[in-house]
C-alpha positions in Angstrom: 114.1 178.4 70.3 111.6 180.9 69.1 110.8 182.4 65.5 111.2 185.6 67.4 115.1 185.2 66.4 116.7 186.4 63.6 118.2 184.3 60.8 121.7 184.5 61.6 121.2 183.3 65.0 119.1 180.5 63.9 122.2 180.0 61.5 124.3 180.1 64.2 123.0 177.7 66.5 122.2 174.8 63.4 126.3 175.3 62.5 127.2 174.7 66.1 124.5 171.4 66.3 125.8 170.3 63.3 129.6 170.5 64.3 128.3 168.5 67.7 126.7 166.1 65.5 130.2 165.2 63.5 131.7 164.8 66.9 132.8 160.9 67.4 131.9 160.8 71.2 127.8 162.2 71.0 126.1 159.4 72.3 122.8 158.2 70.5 120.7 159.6 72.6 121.8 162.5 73.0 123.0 162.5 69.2 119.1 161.9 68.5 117.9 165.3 70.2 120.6 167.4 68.8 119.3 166.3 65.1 115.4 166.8 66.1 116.3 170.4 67.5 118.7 170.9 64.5 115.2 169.8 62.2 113.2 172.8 63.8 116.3 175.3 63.4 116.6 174.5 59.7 112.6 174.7 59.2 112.7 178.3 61.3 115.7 179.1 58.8 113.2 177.7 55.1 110.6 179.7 56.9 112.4 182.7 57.4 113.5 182.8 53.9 110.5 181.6 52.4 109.3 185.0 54.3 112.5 187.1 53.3 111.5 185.9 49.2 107.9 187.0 49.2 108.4 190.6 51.1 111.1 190.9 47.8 108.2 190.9 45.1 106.5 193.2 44.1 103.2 193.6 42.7 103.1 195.0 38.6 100.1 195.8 36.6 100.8 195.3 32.8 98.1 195.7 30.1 95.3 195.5 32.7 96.7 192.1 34.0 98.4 192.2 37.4 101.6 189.8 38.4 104.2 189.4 40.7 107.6 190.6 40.3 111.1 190.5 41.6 111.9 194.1 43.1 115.3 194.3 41.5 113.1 194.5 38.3 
C-alpha cells in the first residue's frame, strides 16, 4: 500500500475493506487489521485530496496584496 497509487485505487481497495468489515463471519482479529489498513487507506485518500485542493489554487495579485484563489475563478 504505497502513496505511489492513484486515488481511485486507494478508493477501491477501502470500499472492498469496508464491505469485509460489514461481513458477520470476520473474526476480531482479523476484523482488527482490516480497520488499521482501512485507517492508512483513508489517510492516503485525505492526503491525496488535501494535495488535489492546493494544486487547484491559484496565486492573484490585487492592489499590491497577493492571495490565494480557486482556479475556477
Amino acid at each position: 500500500m504505497g502513496n505511489n497509487k492513484k486515488f481511485i485505487e486507494l478508493m477501491s481497495e477501502l470500499e472492498n475493506i469496508v464491505s469485509e468489515l460489514e461481513k458477520d463471519d470476520l473474526d476480531i482479529e482479523e476484523g482488527l487489521i482490516k480497520f488499521e489498513k482501512g485507517l492508512k487507506l483513508f489517510r492516503l485518500c485525505q492526503e491525496k485530496l488535501n494535495n488535489i485542493e492546493a494544486k487547484t489554487k491559484v496565486l492573484k495579485e490585487e492592489n499590491g496584496e497577493f492571495f490565494l484563489s480557486d482556479l475556477e475563478d
